[in-house]
N, C-alpha and C positions, 0 to 999 in steps of 0.2 A: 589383416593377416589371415589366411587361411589354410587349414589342414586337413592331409588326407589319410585316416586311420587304417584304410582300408589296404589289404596284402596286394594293389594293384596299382598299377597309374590311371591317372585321371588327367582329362582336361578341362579346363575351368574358370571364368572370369565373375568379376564380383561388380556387383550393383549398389549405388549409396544414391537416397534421397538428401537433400540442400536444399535448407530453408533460409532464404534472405532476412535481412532485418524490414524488409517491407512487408514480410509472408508468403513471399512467392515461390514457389517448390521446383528444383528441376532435379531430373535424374544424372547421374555420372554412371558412366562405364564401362571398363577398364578393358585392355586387349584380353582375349582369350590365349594360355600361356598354361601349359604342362606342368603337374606335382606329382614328385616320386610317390610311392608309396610308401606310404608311414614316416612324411616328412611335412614342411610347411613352406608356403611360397607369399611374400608382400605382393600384393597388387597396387598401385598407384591409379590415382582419378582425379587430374588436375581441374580445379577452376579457378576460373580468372572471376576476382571480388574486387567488385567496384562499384558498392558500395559501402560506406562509413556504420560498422553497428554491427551487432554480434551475429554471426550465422552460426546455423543447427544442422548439424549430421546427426538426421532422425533415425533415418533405418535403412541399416544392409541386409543383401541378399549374397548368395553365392549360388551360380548355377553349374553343374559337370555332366560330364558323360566320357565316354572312349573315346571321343571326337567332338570339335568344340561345334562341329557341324548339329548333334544331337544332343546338346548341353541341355539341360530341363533344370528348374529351380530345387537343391537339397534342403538347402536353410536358410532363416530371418534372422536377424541379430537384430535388436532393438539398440541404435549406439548411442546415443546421448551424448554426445558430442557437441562441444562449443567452438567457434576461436572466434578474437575480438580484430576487426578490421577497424584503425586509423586511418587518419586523413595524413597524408603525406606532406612534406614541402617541398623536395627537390622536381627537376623538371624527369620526366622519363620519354621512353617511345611507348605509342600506344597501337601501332601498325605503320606497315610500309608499302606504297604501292609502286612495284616496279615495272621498267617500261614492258612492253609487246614490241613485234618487231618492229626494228628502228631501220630507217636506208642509212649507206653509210656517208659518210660525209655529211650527217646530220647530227642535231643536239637530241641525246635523251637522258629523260627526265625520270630522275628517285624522287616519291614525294615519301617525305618522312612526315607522320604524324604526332605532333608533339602534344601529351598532357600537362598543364600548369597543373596540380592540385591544392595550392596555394591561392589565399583569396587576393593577393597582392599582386599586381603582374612582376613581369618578369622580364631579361631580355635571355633570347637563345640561338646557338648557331650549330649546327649540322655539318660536321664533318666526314664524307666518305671516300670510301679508298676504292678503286674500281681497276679491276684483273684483264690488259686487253688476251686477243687468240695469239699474242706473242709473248704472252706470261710479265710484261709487260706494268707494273702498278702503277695507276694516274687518279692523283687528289684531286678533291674538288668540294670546296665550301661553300655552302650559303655566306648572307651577311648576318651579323649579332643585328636580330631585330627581337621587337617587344611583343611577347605573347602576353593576351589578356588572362586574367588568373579566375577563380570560383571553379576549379577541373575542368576548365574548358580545353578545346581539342585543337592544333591548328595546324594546317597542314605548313611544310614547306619545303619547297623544291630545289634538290641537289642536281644541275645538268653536269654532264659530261660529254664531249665533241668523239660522236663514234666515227673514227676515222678507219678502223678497220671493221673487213667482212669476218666473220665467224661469234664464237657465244663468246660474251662476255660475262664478267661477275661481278657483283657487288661484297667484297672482301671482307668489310667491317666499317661501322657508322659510329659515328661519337655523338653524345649532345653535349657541351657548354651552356651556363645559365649562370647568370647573376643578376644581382639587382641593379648595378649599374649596365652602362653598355661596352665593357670591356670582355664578358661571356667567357671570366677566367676560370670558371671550376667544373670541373670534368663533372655529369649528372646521371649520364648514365651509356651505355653502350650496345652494341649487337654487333653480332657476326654472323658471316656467312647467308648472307640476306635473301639469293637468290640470282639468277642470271637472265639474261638475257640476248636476244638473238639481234645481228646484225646483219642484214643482206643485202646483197645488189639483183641488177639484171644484167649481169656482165658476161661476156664471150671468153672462152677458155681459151689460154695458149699464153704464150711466151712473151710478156710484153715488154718497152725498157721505159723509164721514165728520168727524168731529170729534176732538180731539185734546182728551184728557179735561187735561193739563197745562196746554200753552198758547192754547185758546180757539179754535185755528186751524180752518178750514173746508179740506178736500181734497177734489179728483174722484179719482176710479180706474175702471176700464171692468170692473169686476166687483163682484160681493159680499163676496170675502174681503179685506178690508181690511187690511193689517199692525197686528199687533199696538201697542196704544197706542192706537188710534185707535177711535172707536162708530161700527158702520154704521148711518148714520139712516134712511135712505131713497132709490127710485131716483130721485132728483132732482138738481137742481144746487145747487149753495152760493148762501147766499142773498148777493146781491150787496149792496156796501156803497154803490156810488153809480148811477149807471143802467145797464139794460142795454146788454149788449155781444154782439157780437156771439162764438159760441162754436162747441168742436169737439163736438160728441156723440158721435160715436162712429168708430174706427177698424177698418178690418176688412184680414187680406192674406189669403194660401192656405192653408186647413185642412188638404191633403195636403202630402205631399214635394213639393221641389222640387228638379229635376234641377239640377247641379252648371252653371256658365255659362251659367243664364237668364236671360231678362228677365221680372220680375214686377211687380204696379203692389201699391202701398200704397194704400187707399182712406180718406180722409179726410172726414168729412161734416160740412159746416159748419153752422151753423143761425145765420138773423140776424131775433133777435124785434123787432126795430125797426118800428117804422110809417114807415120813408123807406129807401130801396136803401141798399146801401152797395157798395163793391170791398171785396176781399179777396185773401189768397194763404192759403198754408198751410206748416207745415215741420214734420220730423219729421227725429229722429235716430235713424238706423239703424247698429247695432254688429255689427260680425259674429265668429266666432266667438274668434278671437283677442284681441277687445277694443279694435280699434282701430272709432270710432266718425265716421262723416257724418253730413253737416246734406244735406238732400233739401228742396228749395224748389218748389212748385208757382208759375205761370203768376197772375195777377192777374186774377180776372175778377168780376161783380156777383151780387151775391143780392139778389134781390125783395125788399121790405118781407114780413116774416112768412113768408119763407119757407127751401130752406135749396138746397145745391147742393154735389154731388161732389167733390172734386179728388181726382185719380189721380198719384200720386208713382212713376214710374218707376224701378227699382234692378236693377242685373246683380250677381246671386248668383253668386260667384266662390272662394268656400271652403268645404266641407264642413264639416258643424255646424251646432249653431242660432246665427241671427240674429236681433237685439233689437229693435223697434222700444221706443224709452223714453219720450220726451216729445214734443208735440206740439203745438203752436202756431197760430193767426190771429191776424195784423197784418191790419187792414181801415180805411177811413175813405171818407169822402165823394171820393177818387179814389187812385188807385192811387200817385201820389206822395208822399203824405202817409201813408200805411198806418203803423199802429204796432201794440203789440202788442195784443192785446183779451184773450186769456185762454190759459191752457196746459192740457194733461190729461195724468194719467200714464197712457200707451198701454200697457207693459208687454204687447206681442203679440210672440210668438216663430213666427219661422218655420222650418222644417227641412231642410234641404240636404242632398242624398244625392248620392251619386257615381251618375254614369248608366253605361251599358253600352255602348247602341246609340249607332251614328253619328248623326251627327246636321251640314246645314249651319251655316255661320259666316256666310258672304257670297259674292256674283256679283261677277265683272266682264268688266259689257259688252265687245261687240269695239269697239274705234274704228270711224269711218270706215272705210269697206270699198269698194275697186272692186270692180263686179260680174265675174265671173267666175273669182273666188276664193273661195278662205275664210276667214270668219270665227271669232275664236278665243273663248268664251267662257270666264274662267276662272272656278272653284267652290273654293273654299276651305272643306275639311271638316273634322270634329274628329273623333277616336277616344279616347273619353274613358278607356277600359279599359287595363292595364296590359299586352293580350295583344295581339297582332297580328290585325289582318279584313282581310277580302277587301273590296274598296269598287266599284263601279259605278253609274256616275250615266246618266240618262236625262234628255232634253230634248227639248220639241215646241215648235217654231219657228212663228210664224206671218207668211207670206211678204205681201207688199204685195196679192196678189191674193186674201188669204184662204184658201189653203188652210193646211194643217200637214204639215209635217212634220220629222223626229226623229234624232235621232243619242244614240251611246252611247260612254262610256266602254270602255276594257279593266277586265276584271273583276281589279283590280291592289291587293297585298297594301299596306295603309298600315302601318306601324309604333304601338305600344302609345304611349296617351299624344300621341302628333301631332298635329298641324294641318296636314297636306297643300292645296297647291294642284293640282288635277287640271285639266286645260284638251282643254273639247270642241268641234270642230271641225265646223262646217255650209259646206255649197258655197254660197254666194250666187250665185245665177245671175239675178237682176232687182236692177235697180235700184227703191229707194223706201226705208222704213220696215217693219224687221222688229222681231216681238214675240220676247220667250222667254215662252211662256205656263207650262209646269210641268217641274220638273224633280223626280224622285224618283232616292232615293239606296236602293240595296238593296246588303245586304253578308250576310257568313257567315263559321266560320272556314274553310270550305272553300273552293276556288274558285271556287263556283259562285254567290256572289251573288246568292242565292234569296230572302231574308229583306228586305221593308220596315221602313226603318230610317226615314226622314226624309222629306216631300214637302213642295213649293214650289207657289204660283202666282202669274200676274200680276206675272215678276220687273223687266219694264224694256224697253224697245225700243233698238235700234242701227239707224245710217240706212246703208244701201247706196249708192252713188254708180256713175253710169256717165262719169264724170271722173277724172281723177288727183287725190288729194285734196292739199290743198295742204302746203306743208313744216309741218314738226312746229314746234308753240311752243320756244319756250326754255327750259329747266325749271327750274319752282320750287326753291327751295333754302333752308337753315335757315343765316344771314346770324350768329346767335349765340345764345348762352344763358346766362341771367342765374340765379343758382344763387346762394342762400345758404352763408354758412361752416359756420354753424353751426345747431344747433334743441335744441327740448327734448323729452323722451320725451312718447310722446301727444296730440303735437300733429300737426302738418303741414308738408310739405317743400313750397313752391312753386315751380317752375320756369318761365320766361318765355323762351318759346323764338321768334325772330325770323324768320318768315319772308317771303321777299325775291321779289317777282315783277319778273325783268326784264324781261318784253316792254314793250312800247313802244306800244302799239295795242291790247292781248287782257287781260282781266280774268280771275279764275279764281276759282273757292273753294276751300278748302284744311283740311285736316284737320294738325294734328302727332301726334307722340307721343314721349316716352323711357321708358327700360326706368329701374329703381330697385332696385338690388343693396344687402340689407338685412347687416349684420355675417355673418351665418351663410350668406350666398353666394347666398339666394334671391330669383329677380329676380320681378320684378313688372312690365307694361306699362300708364301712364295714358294716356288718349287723350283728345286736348281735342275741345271743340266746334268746329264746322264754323263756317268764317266768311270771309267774302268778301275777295279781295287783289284790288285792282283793280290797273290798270297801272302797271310802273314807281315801285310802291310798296313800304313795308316795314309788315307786323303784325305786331300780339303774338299769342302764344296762350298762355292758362296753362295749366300741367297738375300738378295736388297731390296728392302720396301722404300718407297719412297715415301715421307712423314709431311703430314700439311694443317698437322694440327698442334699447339703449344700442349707441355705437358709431360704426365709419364706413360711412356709404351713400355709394352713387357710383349718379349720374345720368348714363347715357352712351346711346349709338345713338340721339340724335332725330333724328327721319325728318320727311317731309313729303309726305301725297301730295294730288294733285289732280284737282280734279271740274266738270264741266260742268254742276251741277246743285244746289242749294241746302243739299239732306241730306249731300251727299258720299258718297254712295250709288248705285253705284259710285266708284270712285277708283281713281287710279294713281299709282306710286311713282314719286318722284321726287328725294330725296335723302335720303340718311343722313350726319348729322352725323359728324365724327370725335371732337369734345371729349370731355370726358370730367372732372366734378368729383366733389368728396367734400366731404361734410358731416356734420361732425361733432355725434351724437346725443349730449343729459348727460341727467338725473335733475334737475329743473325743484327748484331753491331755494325757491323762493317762489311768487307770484302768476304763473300763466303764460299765454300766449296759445293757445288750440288751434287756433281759423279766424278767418278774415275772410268775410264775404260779400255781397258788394253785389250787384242786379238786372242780372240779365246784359245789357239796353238798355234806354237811357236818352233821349226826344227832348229834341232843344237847348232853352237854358235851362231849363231846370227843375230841382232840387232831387233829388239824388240820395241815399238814406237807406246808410248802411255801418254794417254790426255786426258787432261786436267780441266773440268769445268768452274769457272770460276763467276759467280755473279754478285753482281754492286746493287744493293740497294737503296742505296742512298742518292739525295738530288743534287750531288758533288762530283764532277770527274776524280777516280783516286787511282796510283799508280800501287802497283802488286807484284810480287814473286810467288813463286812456287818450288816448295821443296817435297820431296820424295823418300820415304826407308824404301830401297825394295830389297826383299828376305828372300833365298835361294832357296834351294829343296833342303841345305844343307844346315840351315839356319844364321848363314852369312846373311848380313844386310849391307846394304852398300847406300850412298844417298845421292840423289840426281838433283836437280837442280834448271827449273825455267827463268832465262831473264826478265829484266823486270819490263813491264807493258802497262801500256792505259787502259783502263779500264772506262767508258764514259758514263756518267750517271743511267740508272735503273737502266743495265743492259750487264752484258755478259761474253765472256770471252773463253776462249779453246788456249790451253798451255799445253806444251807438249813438252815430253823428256822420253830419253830412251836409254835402254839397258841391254850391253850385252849376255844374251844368257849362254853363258856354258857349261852347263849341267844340269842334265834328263831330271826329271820331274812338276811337282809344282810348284808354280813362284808367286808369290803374296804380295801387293805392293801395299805393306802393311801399314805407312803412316805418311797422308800427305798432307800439307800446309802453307796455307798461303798470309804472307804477311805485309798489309797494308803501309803506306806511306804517301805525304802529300807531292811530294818531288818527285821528278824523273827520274835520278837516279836511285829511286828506294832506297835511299839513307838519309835520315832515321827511319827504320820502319818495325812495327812490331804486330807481331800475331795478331792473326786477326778467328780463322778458324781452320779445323784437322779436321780427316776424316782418317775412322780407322777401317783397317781391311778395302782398302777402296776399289781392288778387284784380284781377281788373281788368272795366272795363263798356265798352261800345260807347254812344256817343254819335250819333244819327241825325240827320238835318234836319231831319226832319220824314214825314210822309204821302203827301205829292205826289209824281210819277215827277221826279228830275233826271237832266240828261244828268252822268256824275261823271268823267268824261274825255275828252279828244279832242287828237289829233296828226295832224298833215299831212304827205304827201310829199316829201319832201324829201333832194337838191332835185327840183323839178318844170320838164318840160319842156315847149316847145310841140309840138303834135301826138301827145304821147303824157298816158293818161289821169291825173288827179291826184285824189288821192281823202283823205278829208276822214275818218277813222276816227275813231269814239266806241262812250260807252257807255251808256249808258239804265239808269236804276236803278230799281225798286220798293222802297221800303223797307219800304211797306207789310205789312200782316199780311192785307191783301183783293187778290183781283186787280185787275189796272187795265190800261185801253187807252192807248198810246197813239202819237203820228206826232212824224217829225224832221224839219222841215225845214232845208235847208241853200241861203244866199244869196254865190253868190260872185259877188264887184263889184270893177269897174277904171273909173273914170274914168267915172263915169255910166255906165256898162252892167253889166247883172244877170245872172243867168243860177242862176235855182231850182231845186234836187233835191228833192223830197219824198218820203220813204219810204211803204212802205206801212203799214196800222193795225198795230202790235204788240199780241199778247197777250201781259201779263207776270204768270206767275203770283204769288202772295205771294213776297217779298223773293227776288226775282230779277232779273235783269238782260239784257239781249241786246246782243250788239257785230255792229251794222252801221257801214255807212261811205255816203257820198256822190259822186258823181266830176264833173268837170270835163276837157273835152278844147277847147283851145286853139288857136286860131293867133297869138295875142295876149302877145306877152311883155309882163312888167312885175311891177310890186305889185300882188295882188290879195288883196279881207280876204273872210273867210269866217267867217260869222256863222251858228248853226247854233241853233233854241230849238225847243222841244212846245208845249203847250198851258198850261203851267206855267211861270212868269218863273227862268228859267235860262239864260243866256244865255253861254256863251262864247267867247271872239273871237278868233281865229288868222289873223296876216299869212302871206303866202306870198311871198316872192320869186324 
């Protein structure tokens, strides 16, 4: 334990001498790791004791500084320290050596290394569990053989037949040991052992293979077919009813890819039909841990006879390779009706490397600015390296009359690993509309900031005012959070986080997020999509980790920030939650749920399609249903229902159900579940596992611009002005123009405000207002429409 008295922070790791029972001395120590000031931090310094007899923790040190780069030695602690090491008897693991790349259609080989510590032998078997690129689990045991005893070491070998290309894993290993040769008692275990890679020398494209046993037709996107299966030719399976519409071929980045980037998956549709169709795409992508997403592209049309891109968006966020596995089109005669048409095994890995150089994350605008100050641009960068850089950023402004010009950061040391925000400072000396046109990021470890690391352009304009700008809105806030108890390993945590716009008059869109603390301490932040809170109203937003470790998670710090602008690009913070839940991860019994995913919008009445991921873990074919709550905006819940289907051992299936939605807002498909049974016809069958919140959709009006709120003055007096605040919606995906007029009427007299033409870009919105000034008391109604039948009516007294 160590502490720091001092009014500052410090960084600081600690040193301990280790004296064997032979006398032999080694040093430990510890990572270097931050202490507030005037608080205290545990350091940890494991060693592995093997041997029998008391060891000595003679003497610590602690060394700090500002940086653990210039730590220097503060103080000695004399510990006097014992602990007493026995001789064991059960069997353990003492190391494991996994394979290097393997070709596919070969055996590779886990040697697990087994300790007897016992002077008796022994017999022991080795049980492991191995993860294929298809998420895929395949056992594989040695035989109960006799280890000789006195601590001796002895290796033995778990193969496994790599039949497919991309990384595989080692999940989790068992030892069994007893003294006879039946190796009934569990001794000891590990997880998470390690992976490795599968490769071929195989030509890309469209292959079809046969399955010499059962008759079957398969795609694969190369020539080397897994074993079992005859490569016929590079064509498609001959189809057994009409053409469908299909995926040919999937392509991502043949190089590294740096550590938290954005890359697109390319998926190429092709539709041999002689009449259009709509289409989407999905593909699931696994990354190196094994925990796996569904990636859904956008709905859009292919030509008769011809074929058309989609580009799957994904932020690469952990080092190692990433899976893309299966791949999908749902297509039909309109994008509501879309079902599936055909699948392919993608089987494309892509390779994530840790980066060096800095690099940006995101800008944020300055507000509103009076002219004759400055404005504050903030820049949020990363350092992705574990050693400390010098960071300076640069920026060229472009002022309302067209010239440029630039301001720079201090050339200012960021911390290993960080995400700093730096904020740079320009004098606004005119009012109107200012650009940031480029900003580059130059660092070093020195101070001098020599080295281009990062460069931007085209980041966004802030407006300058020669007015006082008016008081601040009232800030967004996250109202609650709806958090399941519990989940199953490999599946998904859903969180529904509320957030609450009080203003009364002012619309916003709004971005959330919470952090997700796994068993072993390491948090994770998901961040939902952006989506509009108009006034004086409450959203959802969802936000889904996906879980790959048993245990308790805790979902705490949702935030909330808010944006003038549709992307939420820029935004600004505007509250953190205090809550704080736990949900407890098991080992899925039976038939489980992994996601839910429904079309992220939906216009009114129409038929909404929800699919239901369902996977079998077990080495038994079992038959499954699926049922559905799904909750309206209104807090109606209705229940849907898939019939029942085969599930075959360790594999996984797509349920679908759908909901008419008729009424604008958000829908929740708050509670799905699937319940197991040995017969086809699912009776008897009984629950097996739920997912709560499993997605949720936006519901729209429609195309046309409505006015979607509007509140009056109040109260209002004569001679002073009265003003009539609304909001104007685009829902659309095209821009649209359009004007409000506003009629305020008392007792036969009128008196018309008509705004000017609005541009409203795709699904966007603009909050103007209307006024009225009086010498006329009484009731008067104000009736406010566009050019689109939306009409709504507010008295004023």
């Amino acid at each position: 334990t160590v502490s720091n008295p001092l009014s500052d922070d410090r960084f600081a790791y600690a040193s301990c001498f280790v004296r064997n029972p032979s006398g032999v001395s080694q040093l430990l120590t510890s990572q270097c790791e931050g202490i507030q000031a005037g608080s205290s931090r545990n350091y940890a310094t494991p060693i592995f004791a093997n041997i029998v007899g008391v060891w000595n923790v003679t003497t610590c040190t602690v060394n700090a500084s500002t940086s653990c780069a210039s730590a220097t030695r503060q103080h000695s602690f004399a510990a006097g320290r014992a602990f007493n090491v026995i001789r064991g008897l059960n069997l353990s693991f003492e190391s494991f050596v996994r394979p290097s790349n393997v070709q596919v259609n070969t055996n590779a080989i886990l040697t697990a290394n087994v300790r007897n510590p016992s002077d008796a032998a022994r017999f022991a078997r080795v049980t492991c569990s191995f993860r294929k690129p298809s998420n895929q689990l395949v056992p594989n045991s040695t035989a109960c053989v006799q280890v000789t005893g006195g601590g001796s070491v002895t290796p033995l070998d778990v193969s496994v037949f790599a039949n497919a290309v991309g990384t595989w894993s080692t999940v989790d290993c068992s030892l069994r040991g007893s003294l006879t040769s039946d190796c009934a008692t569990l001794q000891d275990s590990e997880t998470n052992i390690g992976t490795f890679n599968v490769t071929n020398t195989c030509i890309s494209g469209l292959y079809r293979g046969f399955n010499a046993t059962t008759g079957e037709c398969r795609e694969f996107t190369d020539n080397c077919v897994p074993s079992g299966w005859i490569n016929v030719s590079q064509n498609a399976c001959p189809s057994t009813g009409p053409e469908v519409v299909r995926v040919s071929l999937v392509t991502v980045p043949t190089g590294d890819v740096i550590n938290n980037s954005n890359i697109n998956i390319n998926v190429l549709a092709t539709n041999p039909l002689d009449d259009d169709r709509f289409a989407s795409v999905s593909c699931f992508l696994r990354n190196p841990p094994g925990a796996s997403r569904l990636l859904t592209s956008s709905c859009e049309g292919i030509s008769a006879n011809n074929a058309r891109t989609y580009s799957l968006p994904a932020f690469l966020d952990v080092v190692g390779r990433w899976n893309v596995t299966t791949c999908t089109v749902n297509a039909s005669t309109s994008c509501a009706s879309a079902v599936q048409q055909h699948s392919l095994n993608a089987s494309k890995t892509i390779n994530v490397i840790r980066g060096l150089n800095l690099s940006f994350i995101s800008f944020t605008m300055p507000g509103n600015t009076q002219a004759g100050n400055s404005a504050t641009l903030g820049i949020n960068i990363r350092n992705p390296s574990d050693t400390a850089r010098f960071a300076r950023v640069t920026c060229s402004f472009r002022t309302p009359s067209n010239s440029i010009v630039s301001n720079s950061t201090a050339c200012a040391q960021v911390a290993g690993t960080s995400t700093p925000t730096l904020a740079l400072d320009i004098f606004a000396n005119a009012p109107g509309s200012w650009g940031v046109d480029t900003c580059s990021l130059r660092g070093s470890l020195t101070s001098d900031c020599s080295e281009l690391h990062d460069s931007r352009s085209g980041l966004g304009t802030f407006n300058v005012t020669s007015e006082q700008p008016p008081p601040a809105l009232l800030g967004l806030f996250i109202s609650n959070i709806s958090v399941p108890a519990s989940a199953v390993n490999n599946s998904r945590i859903n969180v529904i986080a509320y957030g609450r716009n009080p203003n009364l008059a002012n619309s916003s869109y709004a971005i959330t997020g919470c952090s997700f603390v796994n068993p072993d301490g390491i948090t994770t932040r998901r961040i939902s999509e952006c989506a509009q809170i108009t006034a004086n109203t409450t959203q959802q937003f969802i936000l889904s980790q996906p879980v790959n470790r048993q245990g308790t998670w805790t979902a705490r710090d949702c935030f909330i920030n808010a944006s003038n602008v549709n992307s939420c690009s820029p935004s600004l913070l505007h509250n953190v939650s205090l809550e704080a839940r736990t949900i407890n991860v098991t080992l899925p019994p039976d038939l489980y749920i992994t996601s839910v995913a429904a079309q992220a919008e939906a216009v009114n009445n129409s038929n909404v399609p929800i699919d239901i991921f369902v996977s079998n873990p077990l080495n038994d074919d079992r038959y499954g249903t699926v049922s559905c709550l799904i909750e309206n905006p209104n807090g109606v819940a209705q229940s849907k229902q898939a019939p029942c289907s085969i599930i075959t051992r360790n594999s996984d299936r797509r349920y679908n159900v759908s909901v008419f939605a008729d009424a604008v807002g958000t829908w929740n498909v708050r509670n799905c579940s699937v319940s197991a049974a040995s017969g086809s016809s699912c009776s008897p069958s009984a629950m097996t596992s739920s997912m709560i919140n499993g997605d949720i959709f936006r519901v729209i009006r429609g195309y046309n611009l409505t006015i979607s709120s509007i509140s009056i003055t109040s109260p209002a007096y004569t001679s002073t002005p009265t003003f009539a605040s609304y909001t104007l919606r685009n829902p659309s995906a095209s821009e649209r123009f359009g004007r409000v007029t506003c009629t305020f009427t008392r007792s036969g007299q009128s008196f018309v405000n008509r705004s000017s033409c609005f541009r409203l870009p795709p699904e966007s919105f603009v909050d103007s207002r209307a006024n009225l000034t009086t010498e006329l008391a009484g009731t008067w109604t104000v009736t406010c429409n566009h050019h689109r039948p939306a009409r709504p009516v507010h008295t004023i007294v």
